[in-house]
Structure formats: structure tokens, C-alpha cells
N, C-alpha and C positions, 0 to 999 in steps of 0.2 A: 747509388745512382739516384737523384732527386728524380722525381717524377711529381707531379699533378696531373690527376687524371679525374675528368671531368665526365659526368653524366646525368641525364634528365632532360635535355634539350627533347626536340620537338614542333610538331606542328599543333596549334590551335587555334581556337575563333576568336576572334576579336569580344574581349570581356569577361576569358580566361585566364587560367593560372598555370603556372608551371612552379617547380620547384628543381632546383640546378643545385646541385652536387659537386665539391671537388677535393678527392681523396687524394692526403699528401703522404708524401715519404720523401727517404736521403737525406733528412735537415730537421734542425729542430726548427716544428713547426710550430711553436709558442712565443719562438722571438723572433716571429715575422709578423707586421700586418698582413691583412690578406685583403685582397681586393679584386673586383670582379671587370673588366672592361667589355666593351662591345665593339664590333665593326659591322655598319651594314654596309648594304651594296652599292659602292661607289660615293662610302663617305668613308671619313677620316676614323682611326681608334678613339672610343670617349671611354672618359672613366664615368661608370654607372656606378659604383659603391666601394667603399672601404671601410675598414675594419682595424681597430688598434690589437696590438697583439694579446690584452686580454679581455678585449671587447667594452672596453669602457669611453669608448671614442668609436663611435661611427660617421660618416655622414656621405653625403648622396647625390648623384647631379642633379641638378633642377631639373630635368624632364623627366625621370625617375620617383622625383621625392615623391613621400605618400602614399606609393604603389607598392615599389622592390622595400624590403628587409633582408637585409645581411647579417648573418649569424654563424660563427663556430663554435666547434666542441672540438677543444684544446684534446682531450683526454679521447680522441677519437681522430687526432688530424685531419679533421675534416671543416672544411666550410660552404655555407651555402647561399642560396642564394633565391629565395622566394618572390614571385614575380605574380604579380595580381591586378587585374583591371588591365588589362594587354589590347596592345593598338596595331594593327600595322606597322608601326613607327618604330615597334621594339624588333622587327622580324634584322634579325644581325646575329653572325658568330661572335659569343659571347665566351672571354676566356678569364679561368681563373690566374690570379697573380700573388706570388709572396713577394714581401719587399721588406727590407731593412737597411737603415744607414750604412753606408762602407765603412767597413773598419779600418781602410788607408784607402791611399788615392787608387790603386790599381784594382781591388775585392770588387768583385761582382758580389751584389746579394740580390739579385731579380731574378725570379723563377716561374715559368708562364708554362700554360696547360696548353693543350693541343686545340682547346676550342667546341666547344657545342653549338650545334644552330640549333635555333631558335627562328621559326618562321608563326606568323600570325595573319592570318586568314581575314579578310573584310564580312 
């Protein structure tokens, strides 16, 4: 059974950190990028970060850059997701994602966690 299961979310002030967790299993987890997305309230899913499968290729949405680092440990199926200098603007259930090309037209390879909130206080 693939699972992602995410934890670390939270409440903080405005100018804190968090640090977001998402422990895989079911799949090998080294031939997936991992990526981390958000939805706040009453906007659209955005991708905040990603991840190549052995971390040699990152990169970040422009409202993020600078702030969040995305990081895994292959040999721990885990990725994460460090969150620093936090605004309001970050407060959104944030979910982890594996992803990899289909290996034919019909393969699913997208695998999405349950979601963490993340709220940030003024």
C-alpha cells in the first residue's frame, strides 16, 4: 500500500519556522522526484518546491524562493520540507507529492500525502 504520510505542520507567528516531514512507503522511493505543494483558502494548488530523485535538481516557486529548502534522505524515505521567515501568505494545507514519468500511456506514477496545515499567525 503506498502511503505518504506527512507531519510537522502547525501553527506559528509570522517570522517563524517550521519543518514538514513526509514519511514514504509502497514504492520505491528513489525513483521519484518528491515535491511538496500547497492550497490555501480559497485559492488554487501551487507547487512550492521540488525535488529530483537524487536531489541534484531542486527548484522553487518564486514566492517561496529563499525562504523554504526541500531536502530528502533517500536511505530513510523521507522528504522534507523546511519553512523559514513565514508570512501569512504561507498559512495553506501543504501536501507532499512523488512523481515520475509514466512508463505507458495508462501508469499512474503520482502519489499525494493527506496534507498538513500550516497556519501563520500576524
Amino acid at each position: 500500500q503506498v502511503q505518504l504520510v506527512e507531519s510537522g505542520g502547525g501553527l506559528v507567528h509570522a517570522g517563524g519556522s517550521l519543518r514538514l516531514s513526509c514519511v514514504a512507503s509502497g514504492f520505491t522511493f528513489s525513483n521519484y522526484d518528491m515535491k511538496w505543494y500547497r492550497q490555501g483558502p480559497g485559492k488554487e494548488r501551487e507547487l512550492v518546491a521540488s525535488m529530483s530523485r537524487k536531489g541534484g535538481v531542486t527548484s522553487y516557486g518564486g514566492s517561496v524562493k529563499g525562504r523554504f529548502i526541500i531536502s530528502r534522505d533517500n536511505a530513510k524515505n523521507t522528504a522534507y520540507l523546511q519553512m523559514n521567515s513565514l508570512n501569512p501568505d504561507d498559512t495553506a494545507v501543504y501536501y507532499c507529492n512523488a512523481w515520475a514519468p509514466p512508463l505507458s500511456g495508462s501508469q499512474s506514477r503520482t502519489f499525494w500525502g493527506q496534507g498538513t496545515q500550516v497556519t501563520v499567525s500576524s
